[in-house]
C-alpha positions, 0 to 999 in steps of 0.5 A: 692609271694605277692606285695613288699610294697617299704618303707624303715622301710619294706625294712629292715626288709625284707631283715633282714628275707633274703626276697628281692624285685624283679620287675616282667613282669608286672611291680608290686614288689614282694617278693622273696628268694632264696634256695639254696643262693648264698653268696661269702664268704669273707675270700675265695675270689678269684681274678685271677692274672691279675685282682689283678695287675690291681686293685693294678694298675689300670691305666685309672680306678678310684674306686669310693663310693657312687658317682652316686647311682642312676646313677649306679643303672639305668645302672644295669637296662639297662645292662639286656636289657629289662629282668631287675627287676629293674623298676623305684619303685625300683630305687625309695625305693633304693634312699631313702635307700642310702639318709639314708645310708642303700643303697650303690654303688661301680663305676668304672669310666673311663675319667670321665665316669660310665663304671662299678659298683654295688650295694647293701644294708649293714644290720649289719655285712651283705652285700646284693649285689643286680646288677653289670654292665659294659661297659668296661672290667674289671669294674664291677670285679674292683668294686666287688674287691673294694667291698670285700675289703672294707667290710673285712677292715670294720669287715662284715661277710657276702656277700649274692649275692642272687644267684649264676652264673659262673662269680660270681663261679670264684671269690669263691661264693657258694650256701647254704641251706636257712637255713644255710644262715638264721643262717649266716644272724642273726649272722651277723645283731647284728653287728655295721659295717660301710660301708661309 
């Protein structure tokens, strides 16, 4: 894959070709994309009982927007424990995304305290959800439920997690050819949505 140039304008023109940016071993920023591709389909999405009541309630956690953006993307980073793609370059070009509105996260914060969260870009009608941590139970589930709400109420259509895992399979995330993902993603750029 060839090295990632990190401006903004190449940015979101890669990620409007499907293309994201990945920090390897040796620190350099590459290029990827993934076939099959993971997308969490918004009018399916599944949150168990429990996680339900608690979002509806959610006692000692409050759901926060574009808070600490940066803040959340370095516990991303420290949640991998040293196997993590996000290196300073990237937190570096996902500031400048988020100061021009581009780039957003969801938190969940605790007595005052970051202890869950993601982030992720918003193209159009498309959401990119790049990382998620926590440190408390439920914190990162909290957000990605805040997150699927918000971008349904805001008329998104597409929610890419890039690929798929068990825990994002219990919330109804699926894997499609590239292709078929490519066609969901030029539907989904001509729209106007807004996520702030």
């Amino acid at each position: 894959m060839s090295l990632a140039r990190l401006d903004p304008e190449t940015l979101l023109s890669a990620y409007a070709q499907g293309v994201f940016p990945m920090a390897d071993r040796d620190g350099q920023v590459r290029w990827y994309s993934a076939d099959p591709r993971g997308v969490l389909p918004l009018d399916s999405f599944h949150v168990a009982h429990t996680l339900a009541q608690l979002y509806r309630n959610p006692k000692k956690f409050e759901l926060r927007i574009n808070f600490d953006f940066e803040g959340t993307m370095r516990a991303c980073a420290l949640q991998r424990k040293g196997e993590t793609w996000i290196n300073d370059k990237l937190v570096s070009a996902y500031v400048q995304l988020h100061d021009l509105g581009f780039a957003h996260s969801v938190e969940t914060w605790c007595e005052g305290e970051l202890v869950g969260g993601l982030y992720g870009v918003s193209l159009g009608g498309a959401f990119f959800g790049e990382s998620m941590f926590h440190t408390k139970r439920d914190a990162s589930k909290l957000a990605l439920v805040h997150l699927v709400n918000r971008l349904k109420e805001r008329g998104f259509v597409l929610l890419d997690t890039q690929a798929s895992t068990e825990h994002l399979k219990t919330f109804g995330c699926i894997e499609i050819p590239s292709v078929e993902y490519l066609k969901r993603l030029q539907s989904a750029l001509p729209l106007k949505c807004v996520f702030d």
